[in-house]
N, C-alpha and C positions, 0 to 999 in steps of 0.2 A: 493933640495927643498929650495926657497928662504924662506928668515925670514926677516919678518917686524919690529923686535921687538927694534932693534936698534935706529929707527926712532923714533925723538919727533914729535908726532903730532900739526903742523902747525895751527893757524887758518884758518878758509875754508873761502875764498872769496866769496862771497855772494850778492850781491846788491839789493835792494829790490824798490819799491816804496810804496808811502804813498797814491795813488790811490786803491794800496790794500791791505791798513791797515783791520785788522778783515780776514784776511785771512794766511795760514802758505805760504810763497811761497819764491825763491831767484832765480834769476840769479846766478850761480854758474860761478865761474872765476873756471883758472887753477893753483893755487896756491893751499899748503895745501896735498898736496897726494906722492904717492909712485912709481908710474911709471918713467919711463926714454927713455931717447931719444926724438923719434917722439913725444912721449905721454906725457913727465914731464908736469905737475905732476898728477893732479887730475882728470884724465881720467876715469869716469865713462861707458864707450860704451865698450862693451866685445865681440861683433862681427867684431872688426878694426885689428885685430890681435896685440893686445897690451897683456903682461902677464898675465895670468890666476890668478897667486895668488897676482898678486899688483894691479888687476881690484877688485879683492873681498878686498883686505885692502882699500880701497880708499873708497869703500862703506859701509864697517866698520865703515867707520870716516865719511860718511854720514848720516851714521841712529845713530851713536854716537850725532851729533848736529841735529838731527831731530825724537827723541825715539817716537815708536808709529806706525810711519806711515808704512803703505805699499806703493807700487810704481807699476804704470801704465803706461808703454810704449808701442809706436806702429812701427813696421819695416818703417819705412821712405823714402818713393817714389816720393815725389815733386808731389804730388795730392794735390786733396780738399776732399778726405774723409776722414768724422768725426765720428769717434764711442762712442757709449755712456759706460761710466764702469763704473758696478755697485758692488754687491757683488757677489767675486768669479772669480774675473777676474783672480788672479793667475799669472802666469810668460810666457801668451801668450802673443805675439807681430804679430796680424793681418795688414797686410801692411792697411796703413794711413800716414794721417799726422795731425790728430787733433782728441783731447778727451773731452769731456764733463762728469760734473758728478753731481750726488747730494749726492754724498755719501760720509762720514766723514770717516776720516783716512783714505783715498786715494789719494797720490798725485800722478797730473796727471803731465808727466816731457815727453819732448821734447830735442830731442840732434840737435846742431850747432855748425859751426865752419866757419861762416861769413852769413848763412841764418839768418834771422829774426825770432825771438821766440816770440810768442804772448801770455799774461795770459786774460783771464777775469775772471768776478766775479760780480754777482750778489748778492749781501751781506744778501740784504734782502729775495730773494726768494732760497737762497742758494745752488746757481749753478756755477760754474766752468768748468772755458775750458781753452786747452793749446794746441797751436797750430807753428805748424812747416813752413815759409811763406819761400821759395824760391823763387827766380824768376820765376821758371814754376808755383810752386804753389800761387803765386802770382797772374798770370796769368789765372790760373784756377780757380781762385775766392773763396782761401780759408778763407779769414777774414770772406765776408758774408754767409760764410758754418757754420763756426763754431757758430758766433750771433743765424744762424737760428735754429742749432741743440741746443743751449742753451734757446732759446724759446720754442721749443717743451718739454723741461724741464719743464717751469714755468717762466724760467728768462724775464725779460721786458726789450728792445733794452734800453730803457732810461736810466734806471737800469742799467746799466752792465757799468762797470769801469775796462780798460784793460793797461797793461804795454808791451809797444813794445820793448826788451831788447836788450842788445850790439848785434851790427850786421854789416856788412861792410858800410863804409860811403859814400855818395857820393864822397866823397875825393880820394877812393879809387875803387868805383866801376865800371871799366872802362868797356865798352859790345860793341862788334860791332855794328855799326848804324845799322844794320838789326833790331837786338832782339831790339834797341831803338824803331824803328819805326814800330813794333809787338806789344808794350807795346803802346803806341799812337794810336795803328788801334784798339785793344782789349779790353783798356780800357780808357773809354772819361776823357779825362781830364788830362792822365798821362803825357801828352807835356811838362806839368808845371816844374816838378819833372827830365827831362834829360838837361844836359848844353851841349855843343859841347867839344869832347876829340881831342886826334891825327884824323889825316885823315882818315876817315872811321869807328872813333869811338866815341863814346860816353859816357858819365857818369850820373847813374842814381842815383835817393834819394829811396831806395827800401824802408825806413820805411814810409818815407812820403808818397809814393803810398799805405801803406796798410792802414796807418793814414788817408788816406782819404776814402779808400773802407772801415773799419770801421764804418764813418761819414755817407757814403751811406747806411749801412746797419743797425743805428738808431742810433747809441752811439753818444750823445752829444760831441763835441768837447771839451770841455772843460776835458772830462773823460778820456780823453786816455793819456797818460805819454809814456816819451822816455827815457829810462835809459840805461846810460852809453854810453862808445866811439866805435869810429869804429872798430872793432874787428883785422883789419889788422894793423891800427896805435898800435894797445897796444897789439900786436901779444906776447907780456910779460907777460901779465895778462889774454888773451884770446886767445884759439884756433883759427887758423886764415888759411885756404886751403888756399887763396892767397896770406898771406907772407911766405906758405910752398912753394909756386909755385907750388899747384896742387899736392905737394904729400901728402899720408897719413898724418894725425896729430891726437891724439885726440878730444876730440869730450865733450863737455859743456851743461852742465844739465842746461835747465830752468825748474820751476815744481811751482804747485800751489797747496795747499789742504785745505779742509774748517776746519775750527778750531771748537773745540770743544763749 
């Protein structure tokens, strides 16, 4: 049986914005935890086949720097469906890829490891959503899912102030001109957002495509924030599938909850 007890616990890497201040929420880096190999360190995902007792220390030393909360995750499909969780959600993981809530001591947390992680937060009418944007689900239209599901809450598009967190950069996110030219047919306007890569491919800005399906789907520009780097350039500080080259790696907690 492993034993944790040797380890000094690390500060947990965490990145926040000021868009959603009045809210508990972090971008969690991989810094700070007990896993190794694929997974060092702070590997929260416990269905990647990473160890049973250094996934439970690691979230030990998450609800250690976060006492209170409980935690709301969805099995992660590269959709747009958004579920709503309220009291009693418990430790089911219905496939999605986006949660809304209005309920206190819930935080809603989303796993990446180069997708794009979305918070919003409607401050005043106090709703929250946390959303998981891959490229399919990108394509699927999951940004104006989740606004939509946080209005049938109460929240107001104008209202909601969202943080697009570390994710692959266009620097890095190189796609065959096909899936380019999918992203151009599906969604008006994303032309903007690809440069020309090697022959036959190309490189997109995937936060800037949801920064702008966002924009479409009411949130002021000015509300939405972009935190932190490309997930592959600082494959040091963040889980990153494409500087694993496609293998397994851990897997990085975004999560939002409404403060008390």
């Amino acid at each position: 049986m492993a034993s944790f007890h040797q380890f000094t616990a690390a500060a947990l890497d965490a990145a926040t914005s000021p868009h959603l201040a009045g809210t508990v929420h972090g971008f969690m880096g991989r810094a700070g935890g007990v896993s190794r190999g694929a997974y060092a360190t702070f590997n929260l995902a416990r269905w990647i086949g990473d160890d049973a007792e250094a996934v439970a220390e690691n979230w030990r030393r998450w609800r250690a720097n976060y006492p209170g909360l409980a935690t709301a995750n969805v099995a992660q499909v590269h959709g747009a469906t958004i579920h709503r969780v309220g009291r009693g959600w418990g430790d089911i993981r219905p496939e999605g890829d986006g949660m809304v809530s209005a309920q206190s001591g819930v935080a809603l947390g989303v796993f990446t490891a180069d997708c794009a992680p979305i918070l919003l937060a409607d401050r005043t009418r106090r709703v929250i959503g946390a959303l998981h944007a891959g490229w399919r689900g990108t394509i699927a239209g999951i940004a104006g899912a989740g606004v939509r599901a946080m209005v049938e809450l109460g929240a107001r598009p104008e209202a909601i102030r969202a943080a697009i967190g570390p994710a692959i950069g266009q620097c890095c996110f190189e796609v065959d001109l096909e899936l380019a030219e999918r992203f151009e047919r599906e969604i008006a306007g994303a032309a903007v957002f690809a440069r020309p890569g090697r022959p036959g491919k190309a490189y997109l800005d995937l936060r800037g495509i949801n920064r702008m399906l966002l924009e479409r789907a009411g949130l002021n520009p000015d509300a939405i924030d972009e935190v932190g780097p490309c997930t592959r350039c600082s494959n040091d500080r963040y889980f990153s599938r494409r500087a694993a080259g496609g293998a397994v790696t851990g897997l990085q907690m975004s999560f939002i909850a409404l403060s008390d």
